[in-house]
C-alpha positions in Angstrom: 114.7 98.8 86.6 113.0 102.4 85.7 116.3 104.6 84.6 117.1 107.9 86.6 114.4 107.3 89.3 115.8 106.0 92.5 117.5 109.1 94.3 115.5 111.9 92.4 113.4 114.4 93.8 110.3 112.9 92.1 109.1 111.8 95.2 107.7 111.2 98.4 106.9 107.3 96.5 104.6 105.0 97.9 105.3 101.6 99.2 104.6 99.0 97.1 104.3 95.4 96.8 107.7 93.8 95.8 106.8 90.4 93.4 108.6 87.2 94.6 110.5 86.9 91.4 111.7 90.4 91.7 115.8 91.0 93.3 117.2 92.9 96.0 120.4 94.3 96.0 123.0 95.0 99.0 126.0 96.7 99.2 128.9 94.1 101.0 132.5 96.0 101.7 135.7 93.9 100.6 136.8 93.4 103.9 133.7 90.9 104.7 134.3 88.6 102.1 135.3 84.7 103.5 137.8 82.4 102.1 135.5 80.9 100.2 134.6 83.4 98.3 131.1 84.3 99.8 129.9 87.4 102.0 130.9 86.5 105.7 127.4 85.2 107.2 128.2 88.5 109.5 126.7 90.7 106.5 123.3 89.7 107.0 122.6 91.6 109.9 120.1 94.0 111.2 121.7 96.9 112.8 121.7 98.6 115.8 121.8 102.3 115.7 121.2 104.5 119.0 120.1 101.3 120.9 117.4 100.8 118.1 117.8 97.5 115.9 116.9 98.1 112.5 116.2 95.4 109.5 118.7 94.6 106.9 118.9 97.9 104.2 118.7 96.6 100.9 117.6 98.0 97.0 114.8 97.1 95.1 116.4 96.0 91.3 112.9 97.6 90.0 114.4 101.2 90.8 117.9 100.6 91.3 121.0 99.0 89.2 123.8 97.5 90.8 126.1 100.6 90.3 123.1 102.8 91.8 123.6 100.5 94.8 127.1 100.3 95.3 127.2 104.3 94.7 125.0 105.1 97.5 127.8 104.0 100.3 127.7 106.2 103.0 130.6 106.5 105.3 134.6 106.6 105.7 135.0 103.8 102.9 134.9 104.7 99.6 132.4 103.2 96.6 134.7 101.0 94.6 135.6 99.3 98.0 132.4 97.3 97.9 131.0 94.8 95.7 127.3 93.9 95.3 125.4 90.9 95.7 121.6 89.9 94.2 118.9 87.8 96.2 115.5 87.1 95.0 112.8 87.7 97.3 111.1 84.4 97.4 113.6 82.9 98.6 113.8 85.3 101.1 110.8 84.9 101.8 111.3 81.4 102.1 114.1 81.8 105.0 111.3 83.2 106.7 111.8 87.2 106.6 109.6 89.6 105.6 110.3 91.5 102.5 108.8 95.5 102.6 109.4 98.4 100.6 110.4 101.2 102.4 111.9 104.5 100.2 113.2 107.0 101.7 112.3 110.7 101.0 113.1 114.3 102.3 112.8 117.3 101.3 115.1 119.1 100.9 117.1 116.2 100.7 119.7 114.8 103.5 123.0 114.5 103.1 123.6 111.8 105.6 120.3 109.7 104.5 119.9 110.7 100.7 116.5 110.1 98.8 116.1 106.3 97.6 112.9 105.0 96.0 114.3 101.5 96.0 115.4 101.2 99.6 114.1 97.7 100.8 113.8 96.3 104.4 114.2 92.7 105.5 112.4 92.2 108.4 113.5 89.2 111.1 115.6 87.7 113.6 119.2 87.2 112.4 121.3 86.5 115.3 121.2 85.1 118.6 121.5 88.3 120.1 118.7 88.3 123.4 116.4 91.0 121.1 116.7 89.0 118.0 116.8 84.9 119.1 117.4 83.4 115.8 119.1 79.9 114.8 122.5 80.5 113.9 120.9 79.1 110.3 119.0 82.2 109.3 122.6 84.2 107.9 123.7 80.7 106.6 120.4 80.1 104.8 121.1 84.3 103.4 124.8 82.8 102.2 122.7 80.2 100.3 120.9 82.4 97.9 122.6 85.2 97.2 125.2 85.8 94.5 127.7 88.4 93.7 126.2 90.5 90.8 129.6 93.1 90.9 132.5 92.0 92.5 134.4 94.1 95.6 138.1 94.5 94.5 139.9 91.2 94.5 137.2 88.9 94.1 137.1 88.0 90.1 135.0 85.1 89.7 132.1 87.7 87.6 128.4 87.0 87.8 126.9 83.6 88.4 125.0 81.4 89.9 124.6 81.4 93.8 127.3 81.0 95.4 
């Protein structure tokens, strides 16, 4: 990761290509965790905001660290309430989905969408929803690969492999 770069004001970045062995992070609150231990499959989700679906948000590990990622949680919950897992983009790849760069930048900055040169998109169908028509298997195969890197509160098994 380059230190101190991923929410300065260094920016607008460009978009860049993101190497297969490289990791993305994403933030997963303490409440979506399953029995087993894992994220629910649920977390691997694009999201619809104002009736426009957008791809799964996740950081770059090239511009962000872990803590970078859990510390840019937005909303009523706070930080600490999340933990953070790790994929690796081939295997992503691999799922299929499509893996693209996508910082974000504005000047002067906003509050509500802060400055992030490792924002990361995951582009594909995730659900069966009529827009999206995806096996059931995509969030499973997303389960598969990814492991917890920092832990959400009550979940103390420390890094590892995949879970």
């Amino acid at each position: 990761m380059v230190a101190g770069v991923a929410d300065g004001v260094d920016g607008p970045w460009d978009r860049e290509e993101i190497p297969l062995e490289d990791d993305l992070y994403m933030r997963v609150h303490k409440e979506r965790v399953a029995d087993d231990g894992k994220p629910e499959a649920g977390v691997f989700t694009n999201r619809l905001i104002e009736g426009v679906r957008h791809p799964m948000s996740t950081d770059w590990s090239r511009y962000s660290s872990p803590e970078e990622t859990r510390a840019r949680a937005t909303g009523h919950r706070p930080p600490l309430d999340y933990g953070v897992i790790r994929m690796n983009v081939g295997d992503i790849e691999d799922i299929p989905q499509t893996v693209e760069h996508d910082p974000v930048f504005s000047a002067p900055a906003d509050p509500n969408n802060p400055n992030n040169r490792a924002h990361t998109v995951v582009r594909g169908a995730k659900s069966k929803k009529p827009d999206e028509r995806a096996s059931p298997k995509v969030r499973l195969r997303f389960r598969s690969i990814c492991s917890w890197i920092l832990d959400p509160p009550g979940r103390t098994t420390g890094q590892g492999p995949p879970l």
